[in-house]
C-alpha positions as CSV (number, residue, x, y, z in Angstrom):
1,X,2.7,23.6,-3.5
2,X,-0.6,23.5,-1.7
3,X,-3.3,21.8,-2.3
4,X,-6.8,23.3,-3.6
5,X,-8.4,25.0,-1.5
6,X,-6.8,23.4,1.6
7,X,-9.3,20.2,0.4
8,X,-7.8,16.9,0.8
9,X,-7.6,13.7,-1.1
10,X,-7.1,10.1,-0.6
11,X,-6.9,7.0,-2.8
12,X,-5.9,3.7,-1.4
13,X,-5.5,0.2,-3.3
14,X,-7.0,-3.2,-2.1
15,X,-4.1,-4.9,-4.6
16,X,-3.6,-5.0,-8.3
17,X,-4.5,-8.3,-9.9
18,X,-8.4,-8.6,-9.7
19,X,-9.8,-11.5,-11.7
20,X,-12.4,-11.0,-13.7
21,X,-15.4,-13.7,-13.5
22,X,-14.6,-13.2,-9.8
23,X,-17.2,-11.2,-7.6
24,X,-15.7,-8.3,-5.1
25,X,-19.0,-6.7,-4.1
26,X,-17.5,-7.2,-0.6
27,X,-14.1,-5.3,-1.2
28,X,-15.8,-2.9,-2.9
29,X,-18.0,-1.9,-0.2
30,X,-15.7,-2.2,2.4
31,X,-13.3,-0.1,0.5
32,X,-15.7,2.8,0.0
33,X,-16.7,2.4,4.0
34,X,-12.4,2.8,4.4
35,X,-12.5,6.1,2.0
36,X,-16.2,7.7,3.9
37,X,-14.6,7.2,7.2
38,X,-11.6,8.7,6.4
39,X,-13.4,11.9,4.3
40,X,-14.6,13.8,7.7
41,X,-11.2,12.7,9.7
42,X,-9.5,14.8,6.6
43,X,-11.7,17.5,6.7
44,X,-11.5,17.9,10.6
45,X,-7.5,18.5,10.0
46,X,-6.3,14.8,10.3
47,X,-2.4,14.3,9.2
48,X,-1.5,12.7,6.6
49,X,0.7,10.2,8.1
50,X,-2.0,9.8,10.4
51,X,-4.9,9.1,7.8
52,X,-2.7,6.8,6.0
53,X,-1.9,4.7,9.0
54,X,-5.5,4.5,9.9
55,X,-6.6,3.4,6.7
56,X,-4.2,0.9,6.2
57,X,-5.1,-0.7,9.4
58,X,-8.9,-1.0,8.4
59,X,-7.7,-3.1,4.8
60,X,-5.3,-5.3,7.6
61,X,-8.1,-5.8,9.9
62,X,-10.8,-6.6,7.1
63,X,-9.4,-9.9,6.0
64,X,-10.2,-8.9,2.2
65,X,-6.8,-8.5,0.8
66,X,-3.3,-10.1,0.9
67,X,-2.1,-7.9,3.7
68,X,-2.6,-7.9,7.7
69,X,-5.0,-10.5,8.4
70,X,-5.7,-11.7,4.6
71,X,-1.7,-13.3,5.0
72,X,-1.6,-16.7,3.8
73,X,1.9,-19.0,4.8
74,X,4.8,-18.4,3.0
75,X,7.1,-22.2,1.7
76,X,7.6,-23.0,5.1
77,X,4.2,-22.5,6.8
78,X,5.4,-18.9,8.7
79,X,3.5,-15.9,8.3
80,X,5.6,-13.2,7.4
81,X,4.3,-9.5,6.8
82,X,5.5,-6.4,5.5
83,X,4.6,-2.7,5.9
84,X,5.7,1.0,5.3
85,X,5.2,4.2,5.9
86,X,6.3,7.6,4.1
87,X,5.7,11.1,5.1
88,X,6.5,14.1,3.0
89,X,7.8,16.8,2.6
90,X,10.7,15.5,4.2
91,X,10.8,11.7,3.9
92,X,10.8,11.0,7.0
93,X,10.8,6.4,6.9
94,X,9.4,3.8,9.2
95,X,8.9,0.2,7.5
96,X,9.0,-4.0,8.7
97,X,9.9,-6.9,6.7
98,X,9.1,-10.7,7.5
99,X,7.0,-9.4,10.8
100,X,5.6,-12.3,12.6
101,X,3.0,-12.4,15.4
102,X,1.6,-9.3,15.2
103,X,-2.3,-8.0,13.9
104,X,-0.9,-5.0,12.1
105,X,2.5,-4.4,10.4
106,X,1.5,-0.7,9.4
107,X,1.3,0.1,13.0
108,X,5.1,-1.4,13.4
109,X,6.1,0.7,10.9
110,X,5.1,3.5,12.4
111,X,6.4,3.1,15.5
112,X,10.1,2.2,14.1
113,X,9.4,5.8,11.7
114,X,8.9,7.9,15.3
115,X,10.4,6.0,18.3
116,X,13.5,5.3,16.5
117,X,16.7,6.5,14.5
118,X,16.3,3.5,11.8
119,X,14.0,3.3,8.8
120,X,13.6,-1.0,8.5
121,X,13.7,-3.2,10.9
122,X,13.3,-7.4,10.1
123,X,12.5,-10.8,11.4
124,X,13.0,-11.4,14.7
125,X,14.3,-7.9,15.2
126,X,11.3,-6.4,13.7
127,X,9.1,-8.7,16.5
128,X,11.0,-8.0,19.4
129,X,10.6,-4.4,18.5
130,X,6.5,-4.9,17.8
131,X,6.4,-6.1,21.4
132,X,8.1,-4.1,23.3
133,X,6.2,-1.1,21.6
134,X,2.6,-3.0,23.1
135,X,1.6,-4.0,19.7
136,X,-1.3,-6.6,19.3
137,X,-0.2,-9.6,18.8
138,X,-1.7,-12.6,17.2
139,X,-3.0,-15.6,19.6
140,X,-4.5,-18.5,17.1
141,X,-2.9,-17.9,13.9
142,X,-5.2,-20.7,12.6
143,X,-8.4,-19.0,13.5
144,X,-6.9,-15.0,12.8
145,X,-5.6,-15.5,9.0
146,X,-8.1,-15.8,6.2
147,X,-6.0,-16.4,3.7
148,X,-7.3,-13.7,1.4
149,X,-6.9,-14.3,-2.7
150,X,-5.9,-17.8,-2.5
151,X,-9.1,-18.5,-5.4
152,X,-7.8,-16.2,-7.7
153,X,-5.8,-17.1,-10.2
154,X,-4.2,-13.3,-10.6
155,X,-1.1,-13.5,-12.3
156,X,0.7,-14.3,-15.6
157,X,1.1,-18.0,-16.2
158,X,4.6,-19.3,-14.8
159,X,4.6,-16.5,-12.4
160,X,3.5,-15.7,-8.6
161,X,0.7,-14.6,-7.7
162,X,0.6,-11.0,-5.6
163,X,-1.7,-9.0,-3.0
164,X,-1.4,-5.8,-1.2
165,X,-2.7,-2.6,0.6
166,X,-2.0,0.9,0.3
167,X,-3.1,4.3,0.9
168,X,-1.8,7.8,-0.4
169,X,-3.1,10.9,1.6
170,X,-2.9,14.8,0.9
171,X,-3.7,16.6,4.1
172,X,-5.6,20.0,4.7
173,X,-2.2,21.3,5.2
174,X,-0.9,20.4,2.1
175,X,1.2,17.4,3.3
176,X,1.2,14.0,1.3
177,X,1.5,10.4,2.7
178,X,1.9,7.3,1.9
179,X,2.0,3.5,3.3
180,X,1.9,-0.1,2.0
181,X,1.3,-3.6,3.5
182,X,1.4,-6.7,2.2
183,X,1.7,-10.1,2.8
184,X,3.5,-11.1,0.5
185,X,3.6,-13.3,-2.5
186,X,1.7,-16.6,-2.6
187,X,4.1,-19.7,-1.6
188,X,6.9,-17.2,-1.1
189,X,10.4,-18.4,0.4
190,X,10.7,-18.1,3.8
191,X,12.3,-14.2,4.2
192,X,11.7,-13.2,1.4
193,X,11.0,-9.6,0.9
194,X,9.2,-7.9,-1.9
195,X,9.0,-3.7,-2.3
196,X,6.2,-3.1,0.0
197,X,8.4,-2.2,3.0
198,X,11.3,-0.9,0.6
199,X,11.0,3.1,0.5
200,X,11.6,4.2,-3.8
201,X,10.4,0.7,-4.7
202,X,7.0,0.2,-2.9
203,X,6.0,3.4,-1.3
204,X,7.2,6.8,-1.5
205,X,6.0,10.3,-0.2
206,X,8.3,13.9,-0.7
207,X,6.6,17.6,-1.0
208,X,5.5,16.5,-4.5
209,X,4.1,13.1,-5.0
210,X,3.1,10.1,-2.5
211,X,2.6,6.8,-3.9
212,X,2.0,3.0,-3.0
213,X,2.8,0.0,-5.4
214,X,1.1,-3.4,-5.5
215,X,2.1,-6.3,-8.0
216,X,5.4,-8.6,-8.4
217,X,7.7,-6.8,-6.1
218,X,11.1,-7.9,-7.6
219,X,10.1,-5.7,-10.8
220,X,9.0,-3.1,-8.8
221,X,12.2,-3.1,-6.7
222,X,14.3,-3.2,-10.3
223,X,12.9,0.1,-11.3
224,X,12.3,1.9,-7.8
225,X,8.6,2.4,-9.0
226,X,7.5,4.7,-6.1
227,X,10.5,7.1,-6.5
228,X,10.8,7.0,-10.1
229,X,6.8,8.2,-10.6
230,X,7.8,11.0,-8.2
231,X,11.3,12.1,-10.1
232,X,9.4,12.0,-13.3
233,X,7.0,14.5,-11.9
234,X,10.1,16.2,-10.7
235,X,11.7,16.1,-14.0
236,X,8.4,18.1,-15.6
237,X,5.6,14.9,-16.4
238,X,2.5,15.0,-15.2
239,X,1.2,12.6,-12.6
240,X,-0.5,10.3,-15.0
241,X,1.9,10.1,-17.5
242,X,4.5,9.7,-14.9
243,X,2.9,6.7,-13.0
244,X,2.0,5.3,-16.5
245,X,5.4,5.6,-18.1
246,X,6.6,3.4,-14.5
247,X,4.1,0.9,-15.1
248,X,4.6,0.6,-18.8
249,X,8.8,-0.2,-17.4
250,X,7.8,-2.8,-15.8
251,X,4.9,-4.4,-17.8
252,X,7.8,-4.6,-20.4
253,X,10.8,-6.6,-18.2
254,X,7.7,-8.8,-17.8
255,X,6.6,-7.9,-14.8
256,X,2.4,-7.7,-13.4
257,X,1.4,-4.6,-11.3
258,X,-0.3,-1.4,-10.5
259,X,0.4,1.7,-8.3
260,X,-1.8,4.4,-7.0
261,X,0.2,7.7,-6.7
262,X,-1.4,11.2,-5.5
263,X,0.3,14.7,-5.9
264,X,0.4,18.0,-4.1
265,X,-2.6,19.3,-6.3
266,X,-4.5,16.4,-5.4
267,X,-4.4,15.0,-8.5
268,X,-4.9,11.0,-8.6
269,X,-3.2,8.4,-11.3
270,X,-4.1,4.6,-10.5
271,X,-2.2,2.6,-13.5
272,X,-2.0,-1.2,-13.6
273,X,-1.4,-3.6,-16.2
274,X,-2.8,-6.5,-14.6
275,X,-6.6,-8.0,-15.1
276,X,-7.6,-5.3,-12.8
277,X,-6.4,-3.5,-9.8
278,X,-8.9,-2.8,-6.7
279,X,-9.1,0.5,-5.7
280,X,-11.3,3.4,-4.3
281,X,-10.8,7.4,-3.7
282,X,-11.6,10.3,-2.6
283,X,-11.1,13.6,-4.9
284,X,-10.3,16.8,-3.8
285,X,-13.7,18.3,-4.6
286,X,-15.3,15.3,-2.3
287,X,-16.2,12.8,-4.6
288,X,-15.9,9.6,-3.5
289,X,-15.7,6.4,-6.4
290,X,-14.5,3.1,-6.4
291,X,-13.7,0.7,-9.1
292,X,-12.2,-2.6,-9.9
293,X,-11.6,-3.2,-13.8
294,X,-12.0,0.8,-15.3
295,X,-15.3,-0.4,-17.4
């Protein structure tokens, strides 16, 4: 399936669980300056993977969101980060769990997808890894981390609070992409890991559908929410219905989310079921928008 035209698309998440009463003039802005930076790379024949990876890194580096340098400490005052990547049509993998040290988790997960044979790489491992590929690392945690979200109170009563990035890209050539980072969960245990870096649970990309997840990982993980919006599409539902039907799963095992998911005809579904979800795009026929609450 190729897209129209040979036009791309693009719609990326700054993390479901906006506030309202809050004020994100300043997410929303940079968000649209992430999707009208990336709109002539497309155009020009950018990849997929590639477009993904660079948009990813501009939420990291913004210190807006709960991923790169928005991270806040998990339980035991270590910053841990997660990322993924997913490249269709033929799923090729790269992700990091519990990365510490380093400015940009998508970028490690990207290098473990092409410079080697395994999809996840953790912890130390995952480090070691980050340096010996020349990765930036962190000097003064103290003065990098912003600590992104901290303010908002974004989540059910009783249950944690949540923040992510992600991107989903359909090339000129008719190739999808996807990629998530996160920092995890406010006051998380020390290692542990949510479905951002989790291929079928918080990203996903085959010939069909790419797609990103933000929002209580464990839920997401229990229903592999990535995978499951593509199969439905697979199985004959449309995108939106699909990606609804996911998030409607896990709204009712109690769980507080969103996803943004993307398909071959450049088609865009952005369901959430939380106060909001933060969120911009860029359609096929070049129109670029950006919302927060859907009002």
């Amino acid at each position: 399936m190729a897209p129209i035209s040979g036009r791309p698309a693009l719609i990326l998440h700054g993390g479901a669980g906006a506030r309202r009463g809050v004020n994100y003039d300043a997410e929303i802005a940079h968000m649209r300056q992430v999707v009208e930076t990336m709109r002539p790379r497309l155009l020009d024949g950018l990849s997929a993977a590639e477009a993904v990876v660079q948009a990813v890194t501009m939420l990291e580096d913004s210190g807006l969101y709960v991923a790169g340098r928005g991270a806040s400490p998990n339980a035991a005052g270590a910053y841990e980060l997660d990322a993924s990547l997913m490249v269709g049509p033929d799923g090729r993998a790269g992700a990091v769990a519990a990365l510490q040290g380093f400015r940009n988790p998508i970028l490690a997960a990207r290098a473990v997808m092409e410079k080697t044979p395994h999809v996840l790489l953790a912890g130390e491992g995952a480090a070691l890894f980050a340096a010996e590929q020349g990765l930036d690392a962190i000097g003064d945690e103290a003065a990098w981390f912003t600590h992104a979200g901290q303010g908002d109170d974004n989540h059910p009563p009783g249950t944690l609070a949540h923040g992510t990035v992600g991107c989903c890209v359909l090339d000129v050539q008719g190739r999808l992409a996807a990629g998530t980072s996160t920092a995890g969960v406010f006051g998380k245990m020390a290692g542990r890991v949510g479905d951002s870096p989790l291929p079928g649970a918080g990203v996903w990309a085959d010939d069909r559908v790419a797609a990103s997840a933000t929002g209580q990982g464990e839920y997401f993980i229990r229903v592999a929410a990535c995978a499951q919006t593509a199969w439905r599409v697979a199985d004959g539902a449309s995108l939106t219905d699909a990606a609804r039907a996911v998030i409607d799963r896990i709204g009712a095992l109690g769980g507080d989310g969103g996803l943004i998911a993307l398909d071959a005809q450049g088609t865009i579904a952005d369901p959430y079921n939380s106060q909001g979800m933060k969120r911009a795009w860029l359609t096929v026929e070049g129109e670029v928008g950006v919302d927060v609450f859907g009002d």
